[in-house]
mmCIF file of the N, C-alpha and C atoms, coordinates in Angstrom:
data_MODEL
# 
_entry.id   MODEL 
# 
loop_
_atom_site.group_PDB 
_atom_site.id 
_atom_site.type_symbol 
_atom_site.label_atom_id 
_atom_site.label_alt_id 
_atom_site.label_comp_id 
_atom_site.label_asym_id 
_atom_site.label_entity_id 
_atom_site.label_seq_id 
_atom_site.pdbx_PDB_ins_code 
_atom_site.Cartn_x 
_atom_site.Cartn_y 
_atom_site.Cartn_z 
_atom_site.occupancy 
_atom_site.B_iso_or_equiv 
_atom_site.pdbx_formal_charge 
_atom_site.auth_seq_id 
_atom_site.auth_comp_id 
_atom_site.auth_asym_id 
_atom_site.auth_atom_id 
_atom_site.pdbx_PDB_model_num 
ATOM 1   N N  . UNK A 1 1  ? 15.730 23.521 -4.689  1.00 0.00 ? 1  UNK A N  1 
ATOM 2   C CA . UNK A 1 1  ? 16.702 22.742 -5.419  1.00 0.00 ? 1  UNK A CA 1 
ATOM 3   C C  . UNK A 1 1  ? 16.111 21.396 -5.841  1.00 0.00 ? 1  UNK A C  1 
ATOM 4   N N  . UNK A 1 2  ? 15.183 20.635 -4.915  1.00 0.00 ? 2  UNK A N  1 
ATOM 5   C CA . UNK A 1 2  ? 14.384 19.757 -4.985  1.00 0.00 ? 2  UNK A CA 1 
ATOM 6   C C  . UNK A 1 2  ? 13.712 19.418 -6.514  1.00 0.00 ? 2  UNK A C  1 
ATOM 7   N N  . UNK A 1 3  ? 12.965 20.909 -6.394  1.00 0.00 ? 3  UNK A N  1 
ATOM 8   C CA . UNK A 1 3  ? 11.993 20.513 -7.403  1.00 0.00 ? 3  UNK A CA 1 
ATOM 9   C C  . UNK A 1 3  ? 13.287 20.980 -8.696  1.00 0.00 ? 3  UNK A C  1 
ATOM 10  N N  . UNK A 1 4  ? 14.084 22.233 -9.077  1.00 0.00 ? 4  UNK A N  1 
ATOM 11  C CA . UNK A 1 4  ? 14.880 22.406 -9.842  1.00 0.00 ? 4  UNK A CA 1 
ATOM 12  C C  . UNK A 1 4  ? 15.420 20.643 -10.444 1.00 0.00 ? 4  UNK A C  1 
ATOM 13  N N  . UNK A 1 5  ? 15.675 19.781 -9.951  1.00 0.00 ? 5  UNK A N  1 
ATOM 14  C CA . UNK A 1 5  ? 16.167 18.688 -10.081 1.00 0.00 ? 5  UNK A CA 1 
ATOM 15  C C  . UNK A 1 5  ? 15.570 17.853 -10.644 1.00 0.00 ? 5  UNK A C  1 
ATOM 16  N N  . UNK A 1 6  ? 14.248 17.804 -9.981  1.00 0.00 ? 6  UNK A N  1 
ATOM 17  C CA . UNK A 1 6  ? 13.033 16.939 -10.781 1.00 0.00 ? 6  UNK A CA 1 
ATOM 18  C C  . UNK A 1 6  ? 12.888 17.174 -12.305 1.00 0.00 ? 6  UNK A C  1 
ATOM 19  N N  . UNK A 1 7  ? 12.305 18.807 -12.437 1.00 0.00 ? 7  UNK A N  1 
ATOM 20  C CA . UNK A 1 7  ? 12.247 19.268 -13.713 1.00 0.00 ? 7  UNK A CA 1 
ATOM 21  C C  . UNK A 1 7  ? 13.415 19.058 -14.880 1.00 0.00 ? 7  UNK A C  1 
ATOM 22  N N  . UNK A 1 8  ? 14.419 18.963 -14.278 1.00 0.00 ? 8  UNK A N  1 
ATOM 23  C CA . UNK A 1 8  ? 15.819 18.612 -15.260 1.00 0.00 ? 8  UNK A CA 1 
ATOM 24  C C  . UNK A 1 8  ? 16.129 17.484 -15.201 1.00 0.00 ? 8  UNK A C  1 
ATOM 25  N N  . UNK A 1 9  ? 15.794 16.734 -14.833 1.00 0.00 ? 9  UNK A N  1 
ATOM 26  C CA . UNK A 1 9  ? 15.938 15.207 -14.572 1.00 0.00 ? 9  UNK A CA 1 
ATOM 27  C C  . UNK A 1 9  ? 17.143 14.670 -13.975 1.00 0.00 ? 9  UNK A C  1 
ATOM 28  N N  . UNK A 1 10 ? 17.396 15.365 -13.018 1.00 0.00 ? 10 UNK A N  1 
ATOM 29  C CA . UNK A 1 10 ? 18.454 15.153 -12.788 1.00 0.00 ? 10 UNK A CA 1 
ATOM 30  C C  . UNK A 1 10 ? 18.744 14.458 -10.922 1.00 0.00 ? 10 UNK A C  1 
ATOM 31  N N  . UNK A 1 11 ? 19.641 13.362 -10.843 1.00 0.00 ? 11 UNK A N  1 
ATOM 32  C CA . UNK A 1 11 ? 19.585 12.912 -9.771  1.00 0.00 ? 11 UNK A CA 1 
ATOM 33  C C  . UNK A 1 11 ? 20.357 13.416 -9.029  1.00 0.00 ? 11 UNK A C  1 
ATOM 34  N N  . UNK A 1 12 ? 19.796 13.578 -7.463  1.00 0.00 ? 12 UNK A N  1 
ATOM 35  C CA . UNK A 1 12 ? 19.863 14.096 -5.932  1.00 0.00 ? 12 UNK A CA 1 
ATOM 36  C C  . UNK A 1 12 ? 20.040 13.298 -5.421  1.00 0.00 ? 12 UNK A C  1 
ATOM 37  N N  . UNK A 1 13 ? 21.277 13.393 -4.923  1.00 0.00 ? 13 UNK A N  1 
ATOM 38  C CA . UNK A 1 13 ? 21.390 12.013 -3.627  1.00 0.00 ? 13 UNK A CA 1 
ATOM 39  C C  . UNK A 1 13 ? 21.888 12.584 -2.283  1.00 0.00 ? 13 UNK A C  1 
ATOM 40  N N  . UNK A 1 14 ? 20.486 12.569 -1.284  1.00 0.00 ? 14 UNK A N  1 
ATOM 41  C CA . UNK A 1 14 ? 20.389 13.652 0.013   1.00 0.00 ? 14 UNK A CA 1 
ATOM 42  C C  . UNK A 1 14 ? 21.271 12.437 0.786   1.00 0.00 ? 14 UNK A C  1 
ATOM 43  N N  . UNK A 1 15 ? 21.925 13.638 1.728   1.00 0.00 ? 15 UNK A N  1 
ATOM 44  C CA . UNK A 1 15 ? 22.661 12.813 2.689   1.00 0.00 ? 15 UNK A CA 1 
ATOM 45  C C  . UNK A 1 15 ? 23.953 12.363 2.434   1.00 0.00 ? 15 UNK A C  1 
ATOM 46  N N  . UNK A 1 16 ? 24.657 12.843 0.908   1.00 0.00 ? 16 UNK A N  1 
ATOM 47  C CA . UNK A 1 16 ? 25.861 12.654 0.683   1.00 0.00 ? 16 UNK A CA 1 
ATOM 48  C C  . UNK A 1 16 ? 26.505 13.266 1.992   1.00 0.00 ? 16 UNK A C  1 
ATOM 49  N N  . UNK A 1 17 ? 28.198 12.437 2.716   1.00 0.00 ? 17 UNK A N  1 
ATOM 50  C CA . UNK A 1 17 ? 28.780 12.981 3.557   1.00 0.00 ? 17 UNK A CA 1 
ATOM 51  C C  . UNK A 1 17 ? 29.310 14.026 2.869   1.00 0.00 ? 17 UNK A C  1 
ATOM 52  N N  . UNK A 1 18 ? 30.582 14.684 3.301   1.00 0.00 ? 18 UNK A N  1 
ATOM 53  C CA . UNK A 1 18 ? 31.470 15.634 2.815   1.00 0.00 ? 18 UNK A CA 1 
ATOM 54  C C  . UNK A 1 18 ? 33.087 14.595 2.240   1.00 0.00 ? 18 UNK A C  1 
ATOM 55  N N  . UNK A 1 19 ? 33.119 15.244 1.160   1.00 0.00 ? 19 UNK A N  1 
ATOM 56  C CA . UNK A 1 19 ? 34.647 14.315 0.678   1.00 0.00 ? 19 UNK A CA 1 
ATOM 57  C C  . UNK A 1 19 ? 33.993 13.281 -0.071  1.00 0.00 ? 19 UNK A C  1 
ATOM 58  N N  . UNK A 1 20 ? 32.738 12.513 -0.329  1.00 0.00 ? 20 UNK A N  1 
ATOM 59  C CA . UNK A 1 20 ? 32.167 11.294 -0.930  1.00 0.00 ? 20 UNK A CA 1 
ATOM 60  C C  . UNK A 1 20 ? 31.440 12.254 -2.542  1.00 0.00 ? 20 UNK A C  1 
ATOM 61  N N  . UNK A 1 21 ? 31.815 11.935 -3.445  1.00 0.00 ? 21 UNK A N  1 
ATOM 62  C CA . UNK A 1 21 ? 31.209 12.198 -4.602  1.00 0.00 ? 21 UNK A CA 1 
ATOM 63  C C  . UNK A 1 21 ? 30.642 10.825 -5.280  1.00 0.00 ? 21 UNK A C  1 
ATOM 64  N N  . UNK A 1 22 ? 29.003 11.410 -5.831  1.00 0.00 ? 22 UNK A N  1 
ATOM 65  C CA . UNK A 1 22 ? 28.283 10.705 -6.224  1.00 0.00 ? 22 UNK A CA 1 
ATOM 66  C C  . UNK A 1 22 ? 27.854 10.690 -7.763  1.00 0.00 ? 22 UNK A C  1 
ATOM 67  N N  . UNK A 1 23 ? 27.827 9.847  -8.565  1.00 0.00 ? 23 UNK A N  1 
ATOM 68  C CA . UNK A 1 23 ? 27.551 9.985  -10.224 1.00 0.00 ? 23 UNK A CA 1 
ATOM 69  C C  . UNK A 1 23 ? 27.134 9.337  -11.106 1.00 0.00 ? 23 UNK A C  1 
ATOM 70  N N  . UNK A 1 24 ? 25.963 9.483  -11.633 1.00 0.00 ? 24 UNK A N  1 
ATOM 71  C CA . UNK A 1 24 ? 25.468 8.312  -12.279 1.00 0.00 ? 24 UNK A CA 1 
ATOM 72  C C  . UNK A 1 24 ? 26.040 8.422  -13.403 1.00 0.00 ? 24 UNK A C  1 
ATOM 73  N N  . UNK A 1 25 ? 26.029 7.323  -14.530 1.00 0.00 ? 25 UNK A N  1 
ATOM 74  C CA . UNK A 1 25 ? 25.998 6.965  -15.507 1.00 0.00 ? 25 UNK A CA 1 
ATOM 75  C C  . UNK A 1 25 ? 25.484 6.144  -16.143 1.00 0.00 ? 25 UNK A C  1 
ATOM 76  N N  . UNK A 1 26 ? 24.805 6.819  -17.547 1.00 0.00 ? 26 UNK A N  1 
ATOM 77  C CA . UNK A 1 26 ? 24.045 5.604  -18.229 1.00 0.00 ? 26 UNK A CA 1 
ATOM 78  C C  . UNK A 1 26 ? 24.156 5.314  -19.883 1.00 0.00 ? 26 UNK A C  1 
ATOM 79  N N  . UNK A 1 27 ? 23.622 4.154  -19.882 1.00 0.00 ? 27 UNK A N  1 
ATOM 80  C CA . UNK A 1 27 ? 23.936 3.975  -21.195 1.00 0.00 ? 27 UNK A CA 1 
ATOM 81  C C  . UNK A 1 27 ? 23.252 2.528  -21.564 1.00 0.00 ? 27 UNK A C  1 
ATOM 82  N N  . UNK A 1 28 ? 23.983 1.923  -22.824 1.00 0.00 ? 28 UNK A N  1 
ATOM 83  C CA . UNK A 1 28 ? 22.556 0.987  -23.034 1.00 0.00 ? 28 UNK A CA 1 
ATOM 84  C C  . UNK A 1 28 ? 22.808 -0.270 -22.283 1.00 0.00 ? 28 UNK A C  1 
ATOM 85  N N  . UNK A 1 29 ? 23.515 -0.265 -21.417 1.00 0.00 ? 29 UNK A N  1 
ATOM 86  C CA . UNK A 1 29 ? 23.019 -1.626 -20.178 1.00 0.00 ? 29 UNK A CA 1 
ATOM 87  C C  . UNK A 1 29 ? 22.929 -1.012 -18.849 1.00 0.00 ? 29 UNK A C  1 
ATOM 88  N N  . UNK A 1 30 ? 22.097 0.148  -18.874 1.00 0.00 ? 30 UNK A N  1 
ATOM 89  C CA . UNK A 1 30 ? 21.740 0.845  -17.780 1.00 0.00 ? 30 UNK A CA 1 
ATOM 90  C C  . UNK A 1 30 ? 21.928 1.709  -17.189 1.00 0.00 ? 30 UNK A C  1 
ATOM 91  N N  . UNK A 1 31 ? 21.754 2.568  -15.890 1.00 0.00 ? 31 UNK A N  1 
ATOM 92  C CA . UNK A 1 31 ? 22.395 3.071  -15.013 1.00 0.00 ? 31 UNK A CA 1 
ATOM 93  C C  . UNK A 1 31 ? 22.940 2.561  -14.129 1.00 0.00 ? 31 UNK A C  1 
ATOM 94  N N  . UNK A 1 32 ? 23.966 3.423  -13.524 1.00 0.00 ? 32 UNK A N  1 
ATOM 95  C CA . UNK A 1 32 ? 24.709 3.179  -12.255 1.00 0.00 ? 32 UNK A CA 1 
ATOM 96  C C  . UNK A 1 32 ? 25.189 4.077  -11.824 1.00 0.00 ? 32 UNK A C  1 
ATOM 97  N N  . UNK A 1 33 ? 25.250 4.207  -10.422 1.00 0.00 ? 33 UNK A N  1 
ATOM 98  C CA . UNK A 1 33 ? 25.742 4.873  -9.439  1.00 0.00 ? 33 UNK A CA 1 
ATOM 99  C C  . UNK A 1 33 ? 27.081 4.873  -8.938  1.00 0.00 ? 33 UNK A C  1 
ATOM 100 N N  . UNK A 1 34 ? 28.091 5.541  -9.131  1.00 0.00 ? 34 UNK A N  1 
ATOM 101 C CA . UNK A 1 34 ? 29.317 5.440  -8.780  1.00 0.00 ? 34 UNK A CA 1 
ATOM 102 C C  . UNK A 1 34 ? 29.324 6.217  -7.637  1.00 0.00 ? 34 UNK A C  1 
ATOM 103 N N  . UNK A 1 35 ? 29.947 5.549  -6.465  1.00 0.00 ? 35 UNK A N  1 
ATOM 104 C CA . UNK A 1 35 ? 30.091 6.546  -5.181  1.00 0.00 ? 35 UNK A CA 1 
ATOM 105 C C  . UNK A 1 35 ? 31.879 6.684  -4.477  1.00 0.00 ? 35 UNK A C  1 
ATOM 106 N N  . UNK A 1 36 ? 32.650 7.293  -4.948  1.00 0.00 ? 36 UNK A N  1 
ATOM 107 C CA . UNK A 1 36 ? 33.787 7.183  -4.285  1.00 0.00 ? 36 UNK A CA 1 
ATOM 108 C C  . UNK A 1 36 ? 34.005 7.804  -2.985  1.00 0.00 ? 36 UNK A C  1 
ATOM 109 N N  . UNK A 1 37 ? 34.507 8.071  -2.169  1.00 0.00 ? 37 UNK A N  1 
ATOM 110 C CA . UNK A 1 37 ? 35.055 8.655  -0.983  1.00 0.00 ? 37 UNK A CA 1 
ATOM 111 C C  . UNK A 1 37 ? 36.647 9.200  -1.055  1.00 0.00 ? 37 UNK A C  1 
ATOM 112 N N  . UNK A 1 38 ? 36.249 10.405 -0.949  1.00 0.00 ? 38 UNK A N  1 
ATOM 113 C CA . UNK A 1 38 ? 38.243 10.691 -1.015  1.00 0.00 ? 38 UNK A CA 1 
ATOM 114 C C  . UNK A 1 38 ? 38.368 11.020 0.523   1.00 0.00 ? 38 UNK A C  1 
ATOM 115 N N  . UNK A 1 39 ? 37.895 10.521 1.407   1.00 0.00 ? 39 UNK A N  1 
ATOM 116 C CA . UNK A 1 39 ? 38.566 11.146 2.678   1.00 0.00 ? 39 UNK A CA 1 
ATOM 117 C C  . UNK A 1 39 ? 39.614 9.765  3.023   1.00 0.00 ? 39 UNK A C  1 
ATOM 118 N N  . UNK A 1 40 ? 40.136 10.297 3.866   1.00 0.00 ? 40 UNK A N  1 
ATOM 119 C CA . UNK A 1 40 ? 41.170 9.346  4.740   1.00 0.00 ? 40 UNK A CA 1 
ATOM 120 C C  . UNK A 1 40 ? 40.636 8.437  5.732   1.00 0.00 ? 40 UNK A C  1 
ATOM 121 N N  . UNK A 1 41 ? 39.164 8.717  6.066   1.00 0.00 ? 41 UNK A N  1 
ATOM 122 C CA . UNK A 1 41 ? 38.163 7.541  7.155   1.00 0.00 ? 41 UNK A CA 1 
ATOM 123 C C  . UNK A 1 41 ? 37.472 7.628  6.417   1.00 0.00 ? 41 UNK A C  1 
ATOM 124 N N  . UNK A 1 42 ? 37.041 5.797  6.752   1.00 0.00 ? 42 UNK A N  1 
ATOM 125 C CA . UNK A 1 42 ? 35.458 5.387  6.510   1.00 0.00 ? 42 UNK A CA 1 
ATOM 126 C C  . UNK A 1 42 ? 34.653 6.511  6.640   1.00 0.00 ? 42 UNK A C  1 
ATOM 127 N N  . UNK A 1 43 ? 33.318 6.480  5.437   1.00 0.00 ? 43 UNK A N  1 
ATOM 128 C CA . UNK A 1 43 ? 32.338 7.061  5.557   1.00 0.00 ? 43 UNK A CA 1 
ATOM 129 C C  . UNK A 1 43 ? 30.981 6.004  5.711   1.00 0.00 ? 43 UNK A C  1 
ATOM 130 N N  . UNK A 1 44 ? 29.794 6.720  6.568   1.00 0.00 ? 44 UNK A N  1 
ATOM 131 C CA . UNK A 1 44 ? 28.613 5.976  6.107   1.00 0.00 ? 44 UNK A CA 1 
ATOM 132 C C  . UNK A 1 44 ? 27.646 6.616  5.569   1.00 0.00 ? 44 UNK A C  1 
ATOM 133 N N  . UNK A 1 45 ? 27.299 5.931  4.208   1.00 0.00 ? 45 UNK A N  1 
ATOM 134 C CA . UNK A 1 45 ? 26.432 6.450  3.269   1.00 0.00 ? 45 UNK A CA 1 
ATOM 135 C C  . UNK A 1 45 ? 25.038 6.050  3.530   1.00 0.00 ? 45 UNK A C  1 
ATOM 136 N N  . UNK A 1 46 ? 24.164 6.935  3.691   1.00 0.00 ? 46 UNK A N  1 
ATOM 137 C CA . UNK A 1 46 ? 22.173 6.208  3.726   1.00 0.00 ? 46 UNK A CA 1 
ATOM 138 C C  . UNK A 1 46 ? 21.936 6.075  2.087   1.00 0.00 ? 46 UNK A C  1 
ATOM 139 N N  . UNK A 1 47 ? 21.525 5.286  2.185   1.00 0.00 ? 47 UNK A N  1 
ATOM 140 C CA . UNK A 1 47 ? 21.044 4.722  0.999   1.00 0.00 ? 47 UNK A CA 1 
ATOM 141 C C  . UNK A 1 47 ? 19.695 4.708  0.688   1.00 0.00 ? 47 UNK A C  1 
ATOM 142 N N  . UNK A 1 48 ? 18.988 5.255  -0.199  1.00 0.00 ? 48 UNK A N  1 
ATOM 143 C CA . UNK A 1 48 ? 17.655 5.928  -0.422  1.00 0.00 ? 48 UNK A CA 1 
ATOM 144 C C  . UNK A 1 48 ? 16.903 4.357  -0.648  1.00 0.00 ? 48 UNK A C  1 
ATOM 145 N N  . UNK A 1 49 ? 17.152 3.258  -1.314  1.00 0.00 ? 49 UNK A N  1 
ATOM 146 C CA . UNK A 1 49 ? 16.909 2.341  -1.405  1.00 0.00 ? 49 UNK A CA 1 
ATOM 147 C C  . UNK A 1 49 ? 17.827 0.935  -1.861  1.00 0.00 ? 49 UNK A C  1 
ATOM 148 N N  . UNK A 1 50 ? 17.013 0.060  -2.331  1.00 0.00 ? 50 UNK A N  1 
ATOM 149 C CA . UNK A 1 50 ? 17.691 -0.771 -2.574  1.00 0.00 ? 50 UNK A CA 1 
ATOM 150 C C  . UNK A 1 50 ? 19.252 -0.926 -3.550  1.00 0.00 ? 50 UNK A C  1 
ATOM 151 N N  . UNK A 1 51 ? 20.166 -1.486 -3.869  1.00 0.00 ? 51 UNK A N  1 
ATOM 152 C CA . UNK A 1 51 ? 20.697 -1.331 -5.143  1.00 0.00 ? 51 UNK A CA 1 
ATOM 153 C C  . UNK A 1 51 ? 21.386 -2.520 -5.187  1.00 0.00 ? 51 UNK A C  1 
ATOM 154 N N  . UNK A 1 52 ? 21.803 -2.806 -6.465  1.00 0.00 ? 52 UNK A N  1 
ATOM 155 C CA . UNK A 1 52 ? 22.652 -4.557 -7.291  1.00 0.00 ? 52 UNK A CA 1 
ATOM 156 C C  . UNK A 1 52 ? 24.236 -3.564 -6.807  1.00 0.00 ? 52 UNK A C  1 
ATOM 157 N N  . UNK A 1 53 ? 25.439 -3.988 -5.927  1.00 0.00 ? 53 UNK A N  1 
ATOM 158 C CA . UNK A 1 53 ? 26.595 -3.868 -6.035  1.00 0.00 ? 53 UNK A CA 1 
ATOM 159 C C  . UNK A 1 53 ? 27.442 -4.765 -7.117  1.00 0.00 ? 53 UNK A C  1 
ATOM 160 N N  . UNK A 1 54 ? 28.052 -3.836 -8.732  1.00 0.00 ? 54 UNK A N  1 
ATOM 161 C CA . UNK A 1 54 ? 28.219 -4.468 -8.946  1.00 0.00 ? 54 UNK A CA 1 
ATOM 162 C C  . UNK A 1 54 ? 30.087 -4.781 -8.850  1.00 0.00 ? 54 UNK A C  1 
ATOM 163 N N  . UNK A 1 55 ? 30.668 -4.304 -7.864  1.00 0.00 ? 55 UNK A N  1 
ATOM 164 C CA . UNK A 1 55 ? 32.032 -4.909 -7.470  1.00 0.00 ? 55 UNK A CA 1 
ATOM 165 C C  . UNK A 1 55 ? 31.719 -5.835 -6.487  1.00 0.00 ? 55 UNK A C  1 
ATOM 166 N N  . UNK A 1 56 ? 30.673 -5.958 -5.356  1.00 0.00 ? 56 UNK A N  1 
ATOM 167 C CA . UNK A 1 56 ? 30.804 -7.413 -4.453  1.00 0.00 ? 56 UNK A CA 1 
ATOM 168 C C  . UNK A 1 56 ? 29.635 -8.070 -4.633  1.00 0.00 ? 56 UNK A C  1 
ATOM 169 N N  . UNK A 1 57 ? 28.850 -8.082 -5.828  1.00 0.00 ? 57 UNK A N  1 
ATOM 170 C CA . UNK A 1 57 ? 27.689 -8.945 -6.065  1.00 0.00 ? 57 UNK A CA 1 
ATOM 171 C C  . UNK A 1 57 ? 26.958 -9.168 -5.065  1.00 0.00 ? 57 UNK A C  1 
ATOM 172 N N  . UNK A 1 58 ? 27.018 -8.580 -4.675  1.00 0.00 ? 58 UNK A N  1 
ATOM 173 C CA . UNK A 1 58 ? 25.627 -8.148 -3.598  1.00 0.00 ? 58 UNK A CA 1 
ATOM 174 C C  . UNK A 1 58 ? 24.390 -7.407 -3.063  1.00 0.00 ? 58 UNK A C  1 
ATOM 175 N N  . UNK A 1 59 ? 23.225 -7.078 -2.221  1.00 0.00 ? 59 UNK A N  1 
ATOM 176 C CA . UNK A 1 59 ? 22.697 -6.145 -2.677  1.00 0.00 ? 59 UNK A CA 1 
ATOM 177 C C  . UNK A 1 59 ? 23.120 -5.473 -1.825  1.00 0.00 ? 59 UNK A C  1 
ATOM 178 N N  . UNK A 1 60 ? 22.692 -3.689 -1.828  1.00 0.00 ? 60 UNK A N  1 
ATOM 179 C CA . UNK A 1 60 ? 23.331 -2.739 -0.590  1.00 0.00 ? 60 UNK A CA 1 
ATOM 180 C C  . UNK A 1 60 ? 21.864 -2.075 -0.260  1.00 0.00 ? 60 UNK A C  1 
ATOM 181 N N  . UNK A 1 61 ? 21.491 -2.196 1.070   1.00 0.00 ? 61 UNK A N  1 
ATOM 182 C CA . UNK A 1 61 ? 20.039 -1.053 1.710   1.00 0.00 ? 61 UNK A CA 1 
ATOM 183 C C  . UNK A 1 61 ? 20.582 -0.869 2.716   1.00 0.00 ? 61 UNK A C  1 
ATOM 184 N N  . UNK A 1 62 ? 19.747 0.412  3.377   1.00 0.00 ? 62 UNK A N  1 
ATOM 185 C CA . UNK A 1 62 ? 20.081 1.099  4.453   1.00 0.00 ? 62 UNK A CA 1 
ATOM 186 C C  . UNK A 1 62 ? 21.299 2.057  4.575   1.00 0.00 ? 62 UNK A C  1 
ATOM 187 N N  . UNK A 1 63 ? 22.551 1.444  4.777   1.00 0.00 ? 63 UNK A N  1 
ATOM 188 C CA . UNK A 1 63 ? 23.483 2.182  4.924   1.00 0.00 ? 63 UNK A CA 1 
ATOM 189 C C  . UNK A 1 63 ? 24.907 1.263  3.801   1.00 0.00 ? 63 UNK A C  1 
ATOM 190 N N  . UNK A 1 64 ? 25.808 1.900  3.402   1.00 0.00 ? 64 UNK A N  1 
ATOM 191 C CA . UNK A 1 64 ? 26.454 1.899  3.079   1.00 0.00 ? 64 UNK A CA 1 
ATOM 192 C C  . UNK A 1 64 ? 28.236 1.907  3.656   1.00 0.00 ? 64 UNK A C  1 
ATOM 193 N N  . UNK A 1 65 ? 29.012 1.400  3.821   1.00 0.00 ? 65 UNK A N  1 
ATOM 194 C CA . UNK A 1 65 ? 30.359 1.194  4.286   1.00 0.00 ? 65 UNK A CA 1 
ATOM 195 C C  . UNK A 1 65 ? 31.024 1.658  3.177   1.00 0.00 ? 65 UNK A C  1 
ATOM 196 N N  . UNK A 1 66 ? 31.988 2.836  3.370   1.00 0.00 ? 66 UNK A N  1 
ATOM 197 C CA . UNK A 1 66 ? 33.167 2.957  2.207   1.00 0.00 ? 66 UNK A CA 1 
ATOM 198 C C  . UNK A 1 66 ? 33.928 3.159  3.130   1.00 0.00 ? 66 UNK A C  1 
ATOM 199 N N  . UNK A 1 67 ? 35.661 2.398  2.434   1.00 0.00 ? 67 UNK A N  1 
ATOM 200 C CA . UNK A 1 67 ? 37.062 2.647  3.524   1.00 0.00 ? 67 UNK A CA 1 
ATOM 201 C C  . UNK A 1 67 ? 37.217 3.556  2.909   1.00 0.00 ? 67 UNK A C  1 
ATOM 202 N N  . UNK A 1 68 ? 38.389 4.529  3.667   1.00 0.00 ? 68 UNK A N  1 
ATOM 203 C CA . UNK A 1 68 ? 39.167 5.640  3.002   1.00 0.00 ? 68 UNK A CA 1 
ATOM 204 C C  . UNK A 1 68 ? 39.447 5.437  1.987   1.00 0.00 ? 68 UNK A C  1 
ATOM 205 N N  . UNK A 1 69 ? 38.869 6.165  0.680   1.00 0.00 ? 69 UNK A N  1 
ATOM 206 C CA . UNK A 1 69 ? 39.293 5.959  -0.578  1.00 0.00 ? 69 UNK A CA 1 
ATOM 207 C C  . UNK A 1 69 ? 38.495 5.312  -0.965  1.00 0.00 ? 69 UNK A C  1 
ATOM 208 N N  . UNK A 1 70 ? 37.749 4.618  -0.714  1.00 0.00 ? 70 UNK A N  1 
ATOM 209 C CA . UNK A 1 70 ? 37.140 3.396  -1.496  1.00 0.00 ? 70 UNK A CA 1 
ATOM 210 C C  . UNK A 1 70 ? 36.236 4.019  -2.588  1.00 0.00 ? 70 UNK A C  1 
ATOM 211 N N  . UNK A 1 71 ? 35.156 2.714  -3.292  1.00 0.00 ? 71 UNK A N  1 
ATOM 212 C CA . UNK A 1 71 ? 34.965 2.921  -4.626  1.00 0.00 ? 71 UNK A CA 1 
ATOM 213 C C  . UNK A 1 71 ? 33.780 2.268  -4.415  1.00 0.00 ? 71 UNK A C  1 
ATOM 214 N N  . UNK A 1 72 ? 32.561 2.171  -5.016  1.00 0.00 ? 72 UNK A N  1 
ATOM 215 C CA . UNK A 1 72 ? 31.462 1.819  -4.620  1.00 0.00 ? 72 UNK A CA 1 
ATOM 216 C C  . UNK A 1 72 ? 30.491 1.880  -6.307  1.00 0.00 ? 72 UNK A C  1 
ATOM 217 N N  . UNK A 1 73 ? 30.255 1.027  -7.328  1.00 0.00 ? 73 UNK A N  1 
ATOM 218 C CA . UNK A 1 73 ? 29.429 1.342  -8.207  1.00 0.00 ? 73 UNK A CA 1 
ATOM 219 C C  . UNK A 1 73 ? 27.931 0.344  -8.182  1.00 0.00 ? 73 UNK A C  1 
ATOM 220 N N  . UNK A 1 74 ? 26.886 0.884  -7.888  1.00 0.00 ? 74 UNK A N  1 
ATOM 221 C CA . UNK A 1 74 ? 26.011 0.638  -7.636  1.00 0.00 ? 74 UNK A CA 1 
ATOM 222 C C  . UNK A 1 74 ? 24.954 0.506  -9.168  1.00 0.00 ? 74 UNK A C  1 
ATOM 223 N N  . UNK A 1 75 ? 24.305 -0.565 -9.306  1.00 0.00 ? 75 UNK A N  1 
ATOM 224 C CA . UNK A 1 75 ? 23.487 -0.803 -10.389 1.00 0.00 ? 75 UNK A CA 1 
ATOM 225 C C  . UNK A 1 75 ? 21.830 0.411  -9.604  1.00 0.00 ? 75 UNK A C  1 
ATOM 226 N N  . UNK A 1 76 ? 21.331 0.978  -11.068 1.00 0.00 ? 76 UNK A N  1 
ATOM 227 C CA . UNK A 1 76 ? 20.351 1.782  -10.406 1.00 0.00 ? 76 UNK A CA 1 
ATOM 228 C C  . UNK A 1 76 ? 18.861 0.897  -10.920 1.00 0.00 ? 76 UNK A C  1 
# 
């Protein structure tokens, strides 16, 4: 699936929980990563690297915090 992904250019984001959907979008001021959570508890997301949060202007590494429901769009 790995390499299937590479060849299509298409982004993999290992380690998604269950209930958290992940989605980029791009266009001409960039990509970004939208990560929502539909479960009812916090999830914690690993984060492959660095990224610009751009709802709390901050940066996000390592791990990730979403509340139930929450919303997460990440500059790529």
């Amino acid at each position: 699936m790995e390499r299937l992904s590479k060849q299509q250019g298409l982004f993999r984001f290992e380690g998604l929980p269950d209930g958290v959907q992940a989605s980029v979008r791009s266009g001409d001021q960039g990509s970004f990563l939208f990560l929502l959570n539909l479960n009812r508890e916090s999830v914690t997301i690993p984060l492959p690297q660095e990224y610009n949060s751009l709802l709390n202007h901050s940066i996000c590494s390592g791990e990730l915090q979403l509340e139930p429901y929450g919303v997460e769009i990440l500059e790529m």
